[in-house]
N, CA, C and O atoms as a GROMACS GRO file, in nm:
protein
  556
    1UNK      N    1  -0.561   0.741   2.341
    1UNK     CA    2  -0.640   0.810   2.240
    1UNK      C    3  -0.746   0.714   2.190
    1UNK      O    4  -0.716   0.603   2.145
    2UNK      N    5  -0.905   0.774   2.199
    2UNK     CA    6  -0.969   0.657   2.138
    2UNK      C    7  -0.999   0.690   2.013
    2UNK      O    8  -0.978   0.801   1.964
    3UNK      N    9  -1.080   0.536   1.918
    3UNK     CA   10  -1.080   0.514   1.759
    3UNK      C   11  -1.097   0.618   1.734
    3UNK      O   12  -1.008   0.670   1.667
    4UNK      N   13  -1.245   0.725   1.778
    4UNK     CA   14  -1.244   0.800   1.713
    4UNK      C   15  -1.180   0.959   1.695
    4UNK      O   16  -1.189   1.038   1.601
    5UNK      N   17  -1.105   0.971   1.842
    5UNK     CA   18  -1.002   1.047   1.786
    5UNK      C   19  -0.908   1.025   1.683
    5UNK      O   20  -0.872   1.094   1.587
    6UNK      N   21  -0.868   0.880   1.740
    6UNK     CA   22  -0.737   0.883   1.612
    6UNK      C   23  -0.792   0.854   1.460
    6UNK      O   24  -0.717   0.814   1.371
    7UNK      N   25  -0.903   0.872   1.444
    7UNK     CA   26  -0.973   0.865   1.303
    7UNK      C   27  -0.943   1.028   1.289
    7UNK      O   28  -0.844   1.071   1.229
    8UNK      N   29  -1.005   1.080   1.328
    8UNK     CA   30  -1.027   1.254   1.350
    8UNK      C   31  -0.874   1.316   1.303
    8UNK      O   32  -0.854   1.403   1.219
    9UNK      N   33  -0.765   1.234   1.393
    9UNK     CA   34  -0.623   1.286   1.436
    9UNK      C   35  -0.590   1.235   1.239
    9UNK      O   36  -0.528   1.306   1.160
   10UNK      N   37  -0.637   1.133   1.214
   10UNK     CA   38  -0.552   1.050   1.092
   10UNK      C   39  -0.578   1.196   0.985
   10UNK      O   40  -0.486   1.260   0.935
   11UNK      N   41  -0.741   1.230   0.966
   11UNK     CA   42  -0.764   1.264   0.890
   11UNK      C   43  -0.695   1.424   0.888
   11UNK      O   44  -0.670   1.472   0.778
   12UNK      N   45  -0.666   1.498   1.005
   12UNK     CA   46  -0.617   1.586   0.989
   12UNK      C   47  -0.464   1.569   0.957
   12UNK      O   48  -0.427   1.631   0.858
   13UNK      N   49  -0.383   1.506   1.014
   13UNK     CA   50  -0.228   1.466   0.945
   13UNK      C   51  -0.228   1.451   0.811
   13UNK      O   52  -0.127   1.468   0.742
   14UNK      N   53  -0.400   1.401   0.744
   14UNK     CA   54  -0.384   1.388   0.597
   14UNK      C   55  -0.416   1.531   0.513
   14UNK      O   56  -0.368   1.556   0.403
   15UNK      N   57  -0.473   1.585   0.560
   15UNK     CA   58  -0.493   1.754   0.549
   15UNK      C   59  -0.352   1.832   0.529
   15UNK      O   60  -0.288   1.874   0.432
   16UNK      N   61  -0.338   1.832   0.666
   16UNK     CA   62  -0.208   1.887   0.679
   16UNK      C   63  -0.055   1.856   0.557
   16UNK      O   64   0.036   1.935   0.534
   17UNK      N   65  -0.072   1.730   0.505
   17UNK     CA   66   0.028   1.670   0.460
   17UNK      C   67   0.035   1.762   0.316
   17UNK      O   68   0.136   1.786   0.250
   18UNK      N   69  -0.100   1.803   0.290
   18UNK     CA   70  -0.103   1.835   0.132
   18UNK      C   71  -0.019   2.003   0.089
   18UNK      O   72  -0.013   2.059  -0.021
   19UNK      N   73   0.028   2.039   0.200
   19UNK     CA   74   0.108   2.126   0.189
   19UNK      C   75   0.272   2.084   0.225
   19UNK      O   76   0.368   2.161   0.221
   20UNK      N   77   0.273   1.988   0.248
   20UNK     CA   78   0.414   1.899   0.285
   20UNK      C   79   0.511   1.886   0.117
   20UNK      O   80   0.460   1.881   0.005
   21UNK      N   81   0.636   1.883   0.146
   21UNK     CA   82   0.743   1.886  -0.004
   21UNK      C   83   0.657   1.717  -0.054
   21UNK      O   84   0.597   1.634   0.014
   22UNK      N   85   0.684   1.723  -0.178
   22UNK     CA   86   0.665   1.573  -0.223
   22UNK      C   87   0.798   1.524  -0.208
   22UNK      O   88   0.898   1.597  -0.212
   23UNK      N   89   0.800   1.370  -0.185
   23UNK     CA   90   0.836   1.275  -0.231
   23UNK      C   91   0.830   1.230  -0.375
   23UNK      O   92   0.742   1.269  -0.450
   24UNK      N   93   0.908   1.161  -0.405
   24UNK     CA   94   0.898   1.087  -0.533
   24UNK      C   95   0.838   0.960  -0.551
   24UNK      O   96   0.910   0.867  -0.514
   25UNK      N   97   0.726   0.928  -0.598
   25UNK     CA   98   0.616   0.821  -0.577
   25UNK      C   99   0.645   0.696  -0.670
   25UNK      O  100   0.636   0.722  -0.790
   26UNK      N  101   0.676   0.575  -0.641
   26UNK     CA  102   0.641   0.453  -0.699
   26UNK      C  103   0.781   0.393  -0.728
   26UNK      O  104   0.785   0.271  -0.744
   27UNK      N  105   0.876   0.452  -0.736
   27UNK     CA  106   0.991   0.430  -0.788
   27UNK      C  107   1.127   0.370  -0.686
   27UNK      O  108   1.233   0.322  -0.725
   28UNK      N  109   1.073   0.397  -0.524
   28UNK     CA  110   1.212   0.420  -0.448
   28UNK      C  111   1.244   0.485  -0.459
   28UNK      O  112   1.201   0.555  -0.551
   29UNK      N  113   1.394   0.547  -0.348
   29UNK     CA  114   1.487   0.622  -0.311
   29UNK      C  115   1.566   0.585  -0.294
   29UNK      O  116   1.590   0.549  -0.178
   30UNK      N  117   1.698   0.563  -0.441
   30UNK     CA  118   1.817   0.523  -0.391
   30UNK      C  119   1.914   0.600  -0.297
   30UNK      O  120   2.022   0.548  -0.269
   31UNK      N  121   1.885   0.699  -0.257
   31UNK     CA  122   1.950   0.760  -0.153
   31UNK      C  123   1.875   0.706   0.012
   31UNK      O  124   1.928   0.704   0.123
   32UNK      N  125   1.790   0.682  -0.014
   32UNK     CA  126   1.735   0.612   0.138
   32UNK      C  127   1.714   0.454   0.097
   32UNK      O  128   1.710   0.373   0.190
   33UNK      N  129   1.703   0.412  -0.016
   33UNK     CA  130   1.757   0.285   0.050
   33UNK      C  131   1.936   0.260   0.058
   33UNK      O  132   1.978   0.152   0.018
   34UNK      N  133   2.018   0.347   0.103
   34UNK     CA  134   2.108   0.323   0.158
   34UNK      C  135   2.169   0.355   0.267
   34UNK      O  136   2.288   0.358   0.295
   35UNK      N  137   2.046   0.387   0.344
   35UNK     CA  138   2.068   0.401   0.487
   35UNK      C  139   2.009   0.249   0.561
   35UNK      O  140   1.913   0.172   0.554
   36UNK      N  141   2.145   0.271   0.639
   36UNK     CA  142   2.124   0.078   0.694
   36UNK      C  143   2.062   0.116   0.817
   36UNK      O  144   2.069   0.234   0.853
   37UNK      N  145   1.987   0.010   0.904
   37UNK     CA  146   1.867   0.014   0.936
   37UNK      C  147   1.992  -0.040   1.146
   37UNK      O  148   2.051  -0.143   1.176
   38UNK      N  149   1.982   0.036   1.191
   38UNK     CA  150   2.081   0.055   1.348
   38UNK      C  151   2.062  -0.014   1.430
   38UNK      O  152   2.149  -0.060   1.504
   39UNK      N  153   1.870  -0.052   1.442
   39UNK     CA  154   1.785  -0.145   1.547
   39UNK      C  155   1.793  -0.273   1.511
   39UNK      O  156   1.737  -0.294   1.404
   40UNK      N  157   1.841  -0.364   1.558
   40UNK     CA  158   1.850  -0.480   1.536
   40UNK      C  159   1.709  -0.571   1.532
   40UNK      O  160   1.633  -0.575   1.629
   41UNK      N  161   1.692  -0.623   1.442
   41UNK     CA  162   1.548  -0.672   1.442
   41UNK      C  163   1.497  -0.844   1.529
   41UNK      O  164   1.489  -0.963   1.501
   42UNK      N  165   1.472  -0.745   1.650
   42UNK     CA  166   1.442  -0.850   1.812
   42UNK      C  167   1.324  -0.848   1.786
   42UNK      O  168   1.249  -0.786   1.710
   43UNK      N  169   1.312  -0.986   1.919
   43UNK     CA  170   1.153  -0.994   1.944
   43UNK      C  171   1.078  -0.853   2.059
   43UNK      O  172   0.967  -0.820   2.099
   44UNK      N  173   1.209  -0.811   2.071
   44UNK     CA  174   1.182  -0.703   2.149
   44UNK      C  175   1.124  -0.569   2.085
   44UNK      O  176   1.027  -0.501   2.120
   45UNK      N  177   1.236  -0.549   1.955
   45UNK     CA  178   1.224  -0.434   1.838
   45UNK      C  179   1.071  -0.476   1.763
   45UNK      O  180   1.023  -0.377   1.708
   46UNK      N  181   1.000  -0.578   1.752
   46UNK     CA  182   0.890  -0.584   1.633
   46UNK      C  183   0.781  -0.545   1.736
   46UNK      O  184   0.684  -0.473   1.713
   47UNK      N  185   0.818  -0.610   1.863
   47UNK     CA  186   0.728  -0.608   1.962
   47UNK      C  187   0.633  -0.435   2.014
   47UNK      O  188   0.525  -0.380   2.034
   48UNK      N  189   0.762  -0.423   2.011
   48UNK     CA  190   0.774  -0.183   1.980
   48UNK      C  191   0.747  -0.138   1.906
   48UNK      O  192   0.692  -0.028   1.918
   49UNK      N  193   0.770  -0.192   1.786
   49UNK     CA  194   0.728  -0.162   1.640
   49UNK      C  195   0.549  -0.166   1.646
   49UNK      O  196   0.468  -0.078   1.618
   50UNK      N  197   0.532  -0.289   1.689
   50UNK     CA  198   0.357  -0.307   1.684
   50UNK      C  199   0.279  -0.239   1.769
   50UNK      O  200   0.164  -0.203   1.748
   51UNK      N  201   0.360  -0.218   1.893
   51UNK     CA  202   0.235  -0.101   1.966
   51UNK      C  203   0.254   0.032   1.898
   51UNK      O  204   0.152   0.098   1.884
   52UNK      N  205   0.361   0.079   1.855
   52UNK     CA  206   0.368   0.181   1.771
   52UNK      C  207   0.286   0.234   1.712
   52UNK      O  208   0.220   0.338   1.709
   53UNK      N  209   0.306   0.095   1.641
   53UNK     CA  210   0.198   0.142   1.482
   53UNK      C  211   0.060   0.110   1.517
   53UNK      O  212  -0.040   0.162   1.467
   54UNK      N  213   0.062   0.054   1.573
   54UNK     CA  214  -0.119   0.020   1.653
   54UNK      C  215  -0.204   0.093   1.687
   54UNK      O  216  -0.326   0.080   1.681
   55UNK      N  217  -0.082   0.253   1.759
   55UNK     CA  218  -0.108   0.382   1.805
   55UNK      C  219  -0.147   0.505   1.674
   55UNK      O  220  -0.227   0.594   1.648
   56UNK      N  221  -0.044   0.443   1.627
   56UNK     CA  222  -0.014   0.561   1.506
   56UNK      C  223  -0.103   0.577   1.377
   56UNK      O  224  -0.178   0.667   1.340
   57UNK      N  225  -0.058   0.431   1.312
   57UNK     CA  226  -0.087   0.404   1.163
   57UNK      C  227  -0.206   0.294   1.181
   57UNK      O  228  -0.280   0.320   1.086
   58UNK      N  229  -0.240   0.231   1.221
   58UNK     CA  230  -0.356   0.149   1.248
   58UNK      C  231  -0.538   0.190   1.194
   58UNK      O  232  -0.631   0.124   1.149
   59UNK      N  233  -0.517   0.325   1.228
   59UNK     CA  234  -0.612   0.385   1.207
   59UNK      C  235  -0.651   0.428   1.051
   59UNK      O  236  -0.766   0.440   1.010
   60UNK      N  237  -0.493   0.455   0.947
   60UNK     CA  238  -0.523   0.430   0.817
   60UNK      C  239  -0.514   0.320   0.750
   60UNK      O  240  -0.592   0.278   0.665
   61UNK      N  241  -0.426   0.274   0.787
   61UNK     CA  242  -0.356   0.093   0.733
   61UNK      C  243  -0.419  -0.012   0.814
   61UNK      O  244  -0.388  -0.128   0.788
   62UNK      N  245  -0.491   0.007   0.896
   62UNK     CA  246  -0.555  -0.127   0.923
   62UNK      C  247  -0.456  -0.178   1.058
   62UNK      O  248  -0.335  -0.164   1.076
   63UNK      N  249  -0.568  -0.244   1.148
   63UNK     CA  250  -0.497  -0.304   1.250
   63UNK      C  251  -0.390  -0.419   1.248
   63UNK      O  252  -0.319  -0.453   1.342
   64UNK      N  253  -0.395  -0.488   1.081
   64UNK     CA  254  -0.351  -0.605   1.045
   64UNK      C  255  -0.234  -0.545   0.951
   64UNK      O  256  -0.150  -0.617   0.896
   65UNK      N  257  -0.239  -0.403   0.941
   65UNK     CA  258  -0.160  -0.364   0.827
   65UNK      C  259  -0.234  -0.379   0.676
   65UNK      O  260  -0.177  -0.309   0.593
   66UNK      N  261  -0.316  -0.433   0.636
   66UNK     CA  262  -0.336  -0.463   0.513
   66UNK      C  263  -0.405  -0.398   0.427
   66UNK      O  264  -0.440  -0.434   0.314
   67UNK      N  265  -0.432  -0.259   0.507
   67UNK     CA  266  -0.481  -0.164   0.398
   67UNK      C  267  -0.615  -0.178   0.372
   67UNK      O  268  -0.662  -0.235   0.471
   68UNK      N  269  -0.712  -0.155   0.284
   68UNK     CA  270  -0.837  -0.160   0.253
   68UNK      C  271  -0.963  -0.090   0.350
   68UNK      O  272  -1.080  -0.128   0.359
   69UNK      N  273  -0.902   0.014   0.413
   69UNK     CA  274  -0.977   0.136   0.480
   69UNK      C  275  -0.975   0.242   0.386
   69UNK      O  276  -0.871   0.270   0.327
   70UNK      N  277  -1.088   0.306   0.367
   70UNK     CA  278  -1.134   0.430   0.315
   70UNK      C  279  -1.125   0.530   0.370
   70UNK      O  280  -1.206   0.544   0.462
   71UNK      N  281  -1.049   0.622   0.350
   71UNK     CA  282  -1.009   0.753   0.437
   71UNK      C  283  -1.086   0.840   0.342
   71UNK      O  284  -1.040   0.862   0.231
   72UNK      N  285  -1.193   0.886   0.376
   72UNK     CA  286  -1.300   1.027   0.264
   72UNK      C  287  -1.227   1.112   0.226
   72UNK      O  288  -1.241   1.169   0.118
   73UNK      N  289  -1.110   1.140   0.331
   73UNK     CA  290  -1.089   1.326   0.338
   73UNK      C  291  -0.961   1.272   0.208
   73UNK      O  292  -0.895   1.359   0.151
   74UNK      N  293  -0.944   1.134   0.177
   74UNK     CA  294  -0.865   1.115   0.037
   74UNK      C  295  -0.901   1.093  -0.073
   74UNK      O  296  -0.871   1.122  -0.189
   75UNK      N  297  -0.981   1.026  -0.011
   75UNK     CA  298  -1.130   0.991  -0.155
   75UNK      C  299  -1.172   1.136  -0.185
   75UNK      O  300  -1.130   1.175  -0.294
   76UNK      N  301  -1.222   1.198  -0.136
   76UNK     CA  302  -1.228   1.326  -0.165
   76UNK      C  303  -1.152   1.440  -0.264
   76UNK      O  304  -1.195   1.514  -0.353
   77UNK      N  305  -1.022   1.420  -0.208
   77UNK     CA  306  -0.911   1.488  -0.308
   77UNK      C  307  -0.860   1.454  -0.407
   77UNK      O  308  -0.803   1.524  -0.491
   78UNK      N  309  -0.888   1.258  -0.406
   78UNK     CA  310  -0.852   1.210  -0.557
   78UNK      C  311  -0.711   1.139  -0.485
   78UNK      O  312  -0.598   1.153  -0.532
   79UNK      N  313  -0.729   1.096  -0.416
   79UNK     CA  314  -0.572   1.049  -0.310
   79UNK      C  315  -0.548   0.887  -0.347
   79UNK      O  316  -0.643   0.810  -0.359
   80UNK      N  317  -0.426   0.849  -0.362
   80UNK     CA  318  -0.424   0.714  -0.338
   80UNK      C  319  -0.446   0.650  -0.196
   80UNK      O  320  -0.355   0.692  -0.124
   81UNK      N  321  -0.534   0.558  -0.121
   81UNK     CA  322  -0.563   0.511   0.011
   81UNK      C  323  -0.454   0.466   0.046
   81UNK      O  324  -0.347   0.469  -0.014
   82UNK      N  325  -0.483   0.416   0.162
   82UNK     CA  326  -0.367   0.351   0.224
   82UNK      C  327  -0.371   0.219   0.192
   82UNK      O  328  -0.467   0.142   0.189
   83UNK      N  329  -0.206   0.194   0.158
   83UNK     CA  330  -0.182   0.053   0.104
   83UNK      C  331  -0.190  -0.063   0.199
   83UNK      O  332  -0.170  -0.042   0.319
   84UNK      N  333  -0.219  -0.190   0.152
   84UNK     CA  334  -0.139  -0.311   0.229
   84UNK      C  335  -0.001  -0.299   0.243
   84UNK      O  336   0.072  -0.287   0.145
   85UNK      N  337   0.049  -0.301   0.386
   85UNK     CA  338   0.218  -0.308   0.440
   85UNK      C  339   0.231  -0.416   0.439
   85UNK      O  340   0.342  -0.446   0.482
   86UNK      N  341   0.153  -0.527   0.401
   86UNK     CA  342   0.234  -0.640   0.401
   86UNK      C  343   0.265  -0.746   0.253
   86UNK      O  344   0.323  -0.854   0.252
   87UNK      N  345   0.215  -0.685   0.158
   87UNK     CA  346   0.224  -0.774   0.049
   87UNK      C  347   0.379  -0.758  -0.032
   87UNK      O  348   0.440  -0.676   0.037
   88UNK      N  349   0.446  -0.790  -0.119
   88UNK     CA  350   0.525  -0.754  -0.181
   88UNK      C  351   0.531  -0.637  -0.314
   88UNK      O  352   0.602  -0.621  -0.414
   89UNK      N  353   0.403  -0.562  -0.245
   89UNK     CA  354   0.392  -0.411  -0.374
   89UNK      C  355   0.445  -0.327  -0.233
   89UNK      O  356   0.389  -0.339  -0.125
   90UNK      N  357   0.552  -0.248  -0.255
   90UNK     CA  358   0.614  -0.115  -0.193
   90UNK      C  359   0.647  -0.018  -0.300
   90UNK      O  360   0.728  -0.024  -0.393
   91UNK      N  361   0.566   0.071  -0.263
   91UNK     CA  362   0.539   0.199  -0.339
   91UNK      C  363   0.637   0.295  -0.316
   91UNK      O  364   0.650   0.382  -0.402
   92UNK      N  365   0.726   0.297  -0.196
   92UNK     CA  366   0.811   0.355  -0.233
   92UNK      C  367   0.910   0.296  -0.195
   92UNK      O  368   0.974   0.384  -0.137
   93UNK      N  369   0.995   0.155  -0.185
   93UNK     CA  370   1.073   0.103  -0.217
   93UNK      C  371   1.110   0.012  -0.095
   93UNK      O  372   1.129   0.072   0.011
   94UNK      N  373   1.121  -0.097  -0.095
   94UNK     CA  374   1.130  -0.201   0.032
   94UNK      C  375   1.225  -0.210   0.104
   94UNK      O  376   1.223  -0.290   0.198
   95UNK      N  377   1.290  -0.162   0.089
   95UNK     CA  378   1.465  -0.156   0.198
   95UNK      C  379   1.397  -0.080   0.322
   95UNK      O  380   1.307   0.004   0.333
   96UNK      N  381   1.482  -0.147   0.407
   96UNK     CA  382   1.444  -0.020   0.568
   96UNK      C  383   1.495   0.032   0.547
   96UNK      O  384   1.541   0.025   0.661
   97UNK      N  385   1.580   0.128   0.484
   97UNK     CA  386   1.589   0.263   0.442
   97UNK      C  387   1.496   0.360   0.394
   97UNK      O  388   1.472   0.476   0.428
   98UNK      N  389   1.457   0.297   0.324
   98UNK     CA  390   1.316   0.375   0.222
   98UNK      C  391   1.200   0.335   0.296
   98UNK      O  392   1.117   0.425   0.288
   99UNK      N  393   1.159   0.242   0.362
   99UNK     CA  394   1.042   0.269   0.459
   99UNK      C  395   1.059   0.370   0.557
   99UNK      O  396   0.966   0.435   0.606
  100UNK      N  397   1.197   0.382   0.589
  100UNK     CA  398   1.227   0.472   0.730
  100UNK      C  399   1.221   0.601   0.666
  100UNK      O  400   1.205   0.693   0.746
  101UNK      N  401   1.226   0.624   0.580
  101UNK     CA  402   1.204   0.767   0.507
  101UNK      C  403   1.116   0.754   0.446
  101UNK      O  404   1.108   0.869   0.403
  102UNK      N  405   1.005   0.682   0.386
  102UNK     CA  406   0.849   0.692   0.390
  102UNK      C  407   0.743   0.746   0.521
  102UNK      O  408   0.642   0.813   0.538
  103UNK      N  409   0.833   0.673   0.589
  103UNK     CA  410   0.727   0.688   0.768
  103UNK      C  411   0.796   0.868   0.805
  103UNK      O  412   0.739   0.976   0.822
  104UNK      N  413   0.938   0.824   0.804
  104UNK     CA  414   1.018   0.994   0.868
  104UNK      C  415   0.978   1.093   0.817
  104UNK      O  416   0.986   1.193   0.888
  105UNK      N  417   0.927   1.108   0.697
  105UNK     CA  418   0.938   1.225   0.577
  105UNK      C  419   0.796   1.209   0.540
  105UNK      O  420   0.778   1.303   0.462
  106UNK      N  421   0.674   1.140   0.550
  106UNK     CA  422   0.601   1.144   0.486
  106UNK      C  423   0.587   1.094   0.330
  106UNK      O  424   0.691   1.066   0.270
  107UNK      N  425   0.466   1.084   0.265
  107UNK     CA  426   0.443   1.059   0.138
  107UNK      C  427   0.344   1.167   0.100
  107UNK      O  428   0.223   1.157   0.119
  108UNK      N  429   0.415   1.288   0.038
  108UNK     CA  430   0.270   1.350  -0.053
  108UNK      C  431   0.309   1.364  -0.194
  108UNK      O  432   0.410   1.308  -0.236
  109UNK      N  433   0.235   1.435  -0.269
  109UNK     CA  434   0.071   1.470  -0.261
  109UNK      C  435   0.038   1.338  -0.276
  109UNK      O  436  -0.014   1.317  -0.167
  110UNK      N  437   0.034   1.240  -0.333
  110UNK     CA  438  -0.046   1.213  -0.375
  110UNK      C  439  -0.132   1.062  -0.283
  110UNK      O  440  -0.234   0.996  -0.305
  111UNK      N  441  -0.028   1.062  -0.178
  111UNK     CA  442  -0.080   0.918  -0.070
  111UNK      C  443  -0.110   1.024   0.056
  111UNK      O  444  -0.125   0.952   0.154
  112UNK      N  445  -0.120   1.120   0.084
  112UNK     CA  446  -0.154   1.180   0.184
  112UNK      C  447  -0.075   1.103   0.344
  112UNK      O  448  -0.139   1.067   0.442
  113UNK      N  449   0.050   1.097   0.330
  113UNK     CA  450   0.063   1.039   0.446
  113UNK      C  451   0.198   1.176   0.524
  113UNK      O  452   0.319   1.197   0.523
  114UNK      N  453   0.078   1.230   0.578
  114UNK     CA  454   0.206   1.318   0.722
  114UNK      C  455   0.351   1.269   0.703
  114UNK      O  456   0.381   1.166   0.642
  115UNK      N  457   0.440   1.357   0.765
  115UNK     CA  458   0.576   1.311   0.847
  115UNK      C  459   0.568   1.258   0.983
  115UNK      O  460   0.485   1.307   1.059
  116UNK      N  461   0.639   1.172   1.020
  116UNK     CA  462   0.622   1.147   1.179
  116UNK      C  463   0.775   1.208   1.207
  116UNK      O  464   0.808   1.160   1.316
  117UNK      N  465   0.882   1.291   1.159
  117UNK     CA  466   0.966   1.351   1.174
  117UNK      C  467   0.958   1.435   1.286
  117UNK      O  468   0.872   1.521   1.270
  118UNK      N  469   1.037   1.443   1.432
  118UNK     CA  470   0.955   1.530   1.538
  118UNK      C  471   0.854   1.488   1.631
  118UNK      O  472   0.841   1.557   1.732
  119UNK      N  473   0.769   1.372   1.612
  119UNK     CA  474   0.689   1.362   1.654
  119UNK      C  475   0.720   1.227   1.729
  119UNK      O  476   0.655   1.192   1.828
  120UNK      N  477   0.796   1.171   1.691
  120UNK     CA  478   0.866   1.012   1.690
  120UNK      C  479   0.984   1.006   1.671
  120UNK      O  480   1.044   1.045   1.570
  121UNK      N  481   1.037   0.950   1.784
  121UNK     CA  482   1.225   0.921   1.779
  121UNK      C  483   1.224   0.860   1.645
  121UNK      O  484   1.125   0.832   1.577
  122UNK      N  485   1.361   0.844   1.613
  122UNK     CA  486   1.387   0.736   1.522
  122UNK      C  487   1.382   0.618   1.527
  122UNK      O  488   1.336   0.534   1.451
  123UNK      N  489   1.450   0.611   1.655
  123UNK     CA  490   1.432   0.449   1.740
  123UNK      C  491   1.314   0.418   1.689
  123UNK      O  492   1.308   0.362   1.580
  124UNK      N  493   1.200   0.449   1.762
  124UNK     CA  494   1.025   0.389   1.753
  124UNK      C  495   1.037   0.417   1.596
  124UNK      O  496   0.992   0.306   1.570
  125UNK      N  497   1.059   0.471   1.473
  125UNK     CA  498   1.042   0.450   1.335
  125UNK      C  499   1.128   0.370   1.278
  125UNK      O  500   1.108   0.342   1.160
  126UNK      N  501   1.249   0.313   1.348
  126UNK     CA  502   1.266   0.173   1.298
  126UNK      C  503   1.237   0.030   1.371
  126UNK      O  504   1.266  -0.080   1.324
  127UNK      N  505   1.184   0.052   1.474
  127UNK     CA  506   1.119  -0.051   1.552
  127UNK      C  507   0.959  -0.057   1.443
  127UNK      O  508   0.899  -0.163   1.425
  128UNK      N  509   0.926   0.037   1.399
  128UNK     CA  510   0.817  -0.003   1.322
  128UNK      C  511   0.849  -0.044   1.193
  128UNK      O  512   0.772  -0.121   1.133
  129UNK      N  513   0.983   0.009   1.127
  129UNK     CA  514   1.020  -0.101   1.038
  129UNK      C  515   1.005  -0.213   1.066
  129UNK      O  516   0.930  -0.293   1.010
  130UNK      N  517   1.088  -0.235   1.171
  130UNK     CA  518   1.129  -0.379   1.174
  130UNK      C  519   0.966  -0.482   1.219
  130UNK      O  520   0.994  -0.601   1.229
  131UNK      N  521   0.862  -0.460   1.237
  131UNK     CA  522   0.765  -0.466   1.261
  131UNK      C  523   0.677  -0.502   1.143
  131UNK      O  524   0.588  -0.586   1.130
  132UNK      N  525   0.735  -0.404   1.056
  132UNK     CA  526   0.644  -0.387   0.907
  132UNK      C  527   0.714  -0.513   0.866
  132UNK      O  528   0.632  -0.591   0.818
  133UNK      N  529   0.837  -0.562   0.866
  133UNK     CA  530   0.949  -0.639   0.757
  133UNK      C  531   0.851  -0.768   0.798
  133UNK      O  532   0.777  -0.835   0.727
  134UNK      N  533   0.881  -0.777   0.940
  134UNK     CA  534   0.815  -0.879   1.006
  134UNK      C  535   0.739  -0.952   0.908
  134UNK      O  536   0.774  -1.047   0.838
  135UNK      N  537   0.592  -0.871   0.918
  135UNK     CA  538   0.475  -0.904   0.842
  135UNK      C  539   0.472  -0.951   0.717
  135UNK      O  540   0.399  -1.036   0.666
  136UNK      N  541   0.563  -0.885   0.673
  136UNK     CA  542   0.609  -0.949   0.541
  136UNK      C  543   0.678  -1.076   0.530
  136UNK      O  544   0.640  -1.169   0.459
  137UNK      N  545   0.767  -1.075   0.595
  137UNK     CA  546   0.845  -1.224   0.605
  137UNK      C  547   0.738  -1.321   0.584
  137UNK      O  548   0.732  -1.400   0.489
  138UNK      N  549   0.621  -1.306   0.719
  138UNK     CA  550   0.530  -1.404   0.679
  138UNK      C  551   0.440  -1.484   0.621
  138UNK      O  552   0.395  -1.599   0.629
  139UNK      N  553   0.428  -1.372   0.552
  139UNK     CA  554   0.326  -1.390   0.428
  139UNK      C  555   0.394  -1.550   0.320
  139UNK      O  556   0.334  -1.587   0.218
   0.00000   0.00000   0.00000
């Protein structure tokens, strides 16, 4: 898929999302962060994780993860953008639990971010955890 499809593709998943159930924003999910995380975090698992998200999420979050892309069709609605995945602010709660049900379930209204529920094993959504944790570690 090229950039500017998956620009095209981002912005409609963000469309689409605004009819999606909300989430609960800023606080975590103590019910998902207590789902323990199955993929063991390899050089193999981050490795999967990054073409993943390279494919997927890259296009709102940045190739580096770090956020600071302008998505209009959010600016537009009054949306929060897409965050930095790698700093120590998690908006909806840092456990691979609660990322895996940020990415599985989506974030609306108010971050415009689709479900990848259906669309993506689970496997590949915790290989992109473990991918996301990564990044963080390093910082």
């Amino acid at each position: 898929m090229g950039r500017r499809a998956l620009v095209v593709f981002c912005g409609v998943a963000c469309l689409a999302v605004t009819v999606l159930a909300h989430q609960s924003t800023g606080k975590g999910d103590p019910e998902a962060a207590k789902i323990k995380n199955p993929v063991a975090s390899t050089t193999e698992s981050i490795a999967a994780g990054q073409k993943q998200y390279q494919v997927l999420c890259s296009g709102c979050h940045g190739k580096d993860a770090k956020g600071g892309i302008t998505v209009s069709v959010i600016e537009d609605r009054g949306g929060n953008q897409p965050p930095d995945l790698t700093d120590d602010k998690w908006d909806h709660g840092s456990s691979d639990g609660e990322i895996f049900t940020a990415i599985k379930k989506g974030v609306a209204p108010d971050f415009f971010m689709a479900p990848w529920d259906g669309r993506i094993s689970d496997t590949e959504i915790w290989n992109m955890v473990n991918y996301l944790k990564s990044l963080a570690q390093k910082k």
